[in-house]
GUKOL-788232 format. One record per residue (C-alpha): x, y, z; residue in one letter; residue number from 1. Coordinates in steps of 0.05 Angstrom, whole numbers. Layout:
! residues N
<node <X,Y,Z>,a,NUM>
...
***
This chain:
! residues 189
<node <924,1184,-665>,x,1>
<node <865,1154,-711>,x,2>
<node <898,1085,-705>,x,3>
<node <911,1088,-636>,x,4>
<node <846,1099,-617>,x,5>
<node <812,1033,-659>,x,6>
<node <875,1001,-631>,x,7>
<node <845,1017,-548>,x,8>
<node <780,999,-581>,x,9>
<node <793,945,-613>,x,10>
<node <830,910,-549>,x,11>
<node <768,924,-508>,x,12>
<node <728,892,-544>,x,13>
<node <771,826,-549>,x,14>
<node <773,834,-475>,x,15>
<node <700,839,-459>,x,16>
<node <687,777,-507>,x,17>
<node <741,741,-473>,x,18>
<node <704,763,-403>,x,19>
<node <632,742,-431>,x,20>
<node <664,672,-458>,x,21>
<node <708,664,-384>,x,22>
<node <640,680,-349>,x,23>
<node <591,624,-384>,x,24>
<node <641,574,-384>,x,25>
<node <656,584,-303>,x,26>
<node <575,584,-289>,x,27>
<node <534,529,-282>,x,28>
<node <465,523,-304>,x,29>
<node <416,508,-242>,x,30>
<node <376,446,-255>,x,31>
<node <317,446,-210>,x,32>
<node <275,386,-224>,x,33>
<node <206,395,-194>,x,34>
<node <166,327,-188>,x,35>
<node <87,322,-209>,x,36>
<node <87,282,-147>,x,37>
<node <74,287,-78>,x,38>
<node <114,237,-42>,x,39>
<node <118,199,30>,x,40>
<node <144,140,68>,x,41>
<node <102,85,78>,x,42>
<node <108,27,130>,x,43>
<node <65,-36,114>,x,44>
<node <47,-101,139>,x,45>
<node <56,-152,74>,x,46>
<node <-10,-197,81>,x,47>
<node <12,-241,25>,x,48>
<node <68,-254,-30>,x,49>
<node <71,-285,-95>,x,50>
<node <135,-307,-133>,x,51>
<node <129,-301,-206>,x,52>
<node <179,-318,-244>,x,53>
<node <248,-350,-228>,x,54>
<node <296,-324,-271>,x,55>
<node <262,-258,-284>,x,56>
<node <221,-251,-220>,x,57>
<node <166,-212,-222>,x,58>
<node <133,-212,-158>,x,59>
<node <83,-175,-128>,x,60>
<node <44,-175,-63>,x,61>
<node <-11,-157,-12>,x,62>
<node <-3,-108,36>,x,63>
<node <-34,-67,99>,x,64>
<node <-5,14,100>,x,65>
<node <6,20,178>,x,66>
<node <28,91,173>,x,67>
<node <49,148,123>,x,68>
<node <105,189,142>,x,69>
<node <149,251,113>,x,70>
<node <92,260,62>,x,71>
<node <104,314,21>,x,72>
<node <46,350,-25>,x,73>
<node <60,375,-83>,x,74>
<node <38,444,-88>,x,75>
<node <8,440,-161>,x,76>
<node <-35,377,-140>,x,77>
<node <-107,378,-168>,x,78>
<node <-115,305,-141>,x,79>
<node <-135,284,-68>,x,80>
<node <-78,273,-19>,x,81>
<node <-46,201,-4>,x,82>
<node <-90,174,39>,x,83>
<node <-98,100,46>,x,84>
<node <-71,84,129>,x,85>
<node <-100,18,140>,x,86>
<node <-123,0,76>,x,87>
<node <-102,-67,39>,x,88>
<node <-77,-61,-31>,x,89>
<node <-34,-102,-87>,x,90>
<node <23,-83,-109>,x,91>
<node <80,-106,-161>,x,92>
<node <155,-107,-134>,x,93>
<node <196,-60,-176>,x,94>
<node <263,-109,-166>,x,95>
<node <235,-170,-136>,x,96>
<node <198,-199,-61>,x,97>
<node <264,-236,-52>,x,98>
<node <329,-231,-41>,x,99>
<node <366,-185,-87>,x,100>
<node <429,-134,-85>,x,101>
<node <416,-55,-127>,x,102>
<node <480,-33,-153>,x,103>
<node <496,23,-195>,x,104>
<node <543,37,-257>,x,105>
<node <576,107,-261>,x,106>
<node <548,157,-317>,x,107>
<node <586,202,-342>,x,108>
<node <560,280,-351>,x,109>
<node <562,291,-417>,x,110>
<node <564,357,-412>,x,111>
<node <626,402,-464>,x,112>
<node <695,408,-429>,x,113>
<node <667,386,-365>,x,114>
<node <696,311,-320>,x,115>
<node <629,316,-272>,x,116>
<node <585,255,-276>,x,117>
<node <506,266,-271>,x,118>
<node <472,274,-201>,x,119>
<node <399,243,-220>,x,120>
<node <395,165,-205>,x,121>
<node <356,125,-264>,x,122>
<node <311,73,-273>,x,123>
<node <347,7,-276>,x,124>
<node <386,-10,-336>,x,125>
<node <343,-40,-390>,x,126>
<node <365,-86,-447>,x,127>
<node <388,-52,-519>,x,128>
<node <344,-105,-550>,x,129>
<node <280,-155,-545>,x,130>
<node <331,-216,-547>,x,131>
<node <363,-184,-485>,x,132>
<node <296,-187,-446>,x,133>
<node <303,-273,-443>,x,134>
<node <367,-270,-409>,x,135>
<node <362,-294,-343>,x,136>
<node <370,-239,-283>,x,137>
<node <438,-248,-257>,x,138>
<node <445,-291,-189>,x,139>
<node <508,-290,-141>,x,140>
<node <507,-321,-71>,x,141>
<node <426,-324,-66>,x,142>
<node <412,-247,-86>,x,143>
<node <382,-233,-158>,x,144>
<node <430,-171,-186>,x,145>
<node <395,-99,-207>,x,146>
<node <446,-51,-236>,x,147>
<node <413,21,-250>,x,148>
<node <449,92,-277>,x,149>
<node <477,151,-237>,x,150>
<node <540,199,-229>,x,151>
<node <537,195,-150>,x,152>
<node <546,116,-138>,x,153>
<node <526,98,-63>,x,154>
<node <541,30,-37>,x,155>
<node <510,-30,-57>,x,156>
<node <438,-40,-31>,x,157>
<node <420,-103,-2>,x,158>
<node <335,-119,-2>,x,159>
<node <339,-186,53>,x,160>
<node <267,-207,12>,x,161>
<node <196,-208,47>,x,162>
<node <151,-262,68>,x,163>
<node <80,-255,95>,x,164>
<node <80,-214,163>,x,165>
<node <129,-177,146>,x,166>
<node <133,-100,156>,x,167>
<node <168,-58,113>,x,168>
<node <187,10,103>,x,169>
<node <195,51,33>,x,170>
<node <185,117,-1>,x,171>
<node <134,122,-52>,x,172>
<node <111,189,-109>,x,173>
<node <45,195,-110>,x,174>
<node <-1,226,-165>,x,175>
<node <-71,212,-143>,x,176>
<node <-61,144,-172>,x,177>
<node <-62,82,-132>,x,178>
<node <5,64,-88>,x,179>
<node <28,6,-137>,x,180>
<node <97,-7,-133>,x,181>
<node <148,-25,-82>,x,182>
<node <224,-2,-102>,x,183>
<node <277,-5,-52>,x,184>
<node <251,-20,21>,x,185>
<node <274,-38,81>,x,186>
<node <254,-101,136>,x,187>
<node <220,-64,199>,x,188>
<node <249,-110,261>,x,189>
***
């Protein structure tokens, strides 16, 4: 009667460990990744544009903020909020003032027994070594090539370049600093 008892217990317990292991392996962690930024969309009049550089361009430009949209504030900011409508400032062209084409390359999660690839987009792929960094940027048909890191591959972005009077559109993170860079934009018609 002893035995039989341990027996019940013993199968109980194998089944609540086997219900504990089921459970953690089903459930995913929730990432939440909360920016130090407050961020916006800015359209801008480029005053001016200088190409540097012409196999690794690295351009960077004039321009006039005409307006700040979708601005977002972060709600641990201790700095003043974004805002520079109508002023001029210089800023450095994260891929390049001219032509180019943003394509991405499929990261796998690497994650234990799971086929998911990551969700978070990264910077642009850099080169494993120094001797990399002389390599000339790829070219094909006119567009300079940018290939960056994610799970969740959209299509290919095309950035038509910019020329003085242009106005463009793009999002920006903001953290009290100085807008300085230009990623991906877009050509306001």
């Amino acid at each position: 009667m002893k035995s039989k008892s341990y027996l019940i217990l013993g199968v109980l317990i194998i089944l609540i460990i086997i219900g504990v292991a089921l459970s953690k392996k089903n459930s995913s962690p929730e990432i939440k990744i909360e920016t130090p930024y407050d961020t916006a969309i800015i359209e801008a009049t480029v005053l001016s544009v200088d190409l540097i550089g012409s196999e690794n361009p690295s351009d960077r430009g004039q321009i006039r903020i005409d307006s700040i949209s979708d601005y977002v504030r972060n709600p641990k900011a201790d700095y003043a909020p974004l805002q520079d409508l109508g002023s001029e400032i210089f800023v450095d062209f994260t891929y390049t003032a001219r032509p180019a084409k943003i394509r991405c390359e499929s990261i796998p999660n690497i994650g234990v027994g799971s086929n998911e690839t990551q969700k978070q987009e990264t910077a642009p792929l850099e080169p494993e070594n120094e001797e990399e960094y002389s390599q000339p940027r790829p070219v094909e048909d006119g567009y300079f090539i940018y290939t960056y890191g994610t799970g969740n591959c959209p299509e290919e972005i095309t950035l038509p370049g910019v020329k003085e009077g242009d106005r463009i559109r793009f999002s920006v993170s903001y953290n009290g600093d100085e807008v300085r860079y230009v990623g991906k934009y877009e050509v306001i018609p």
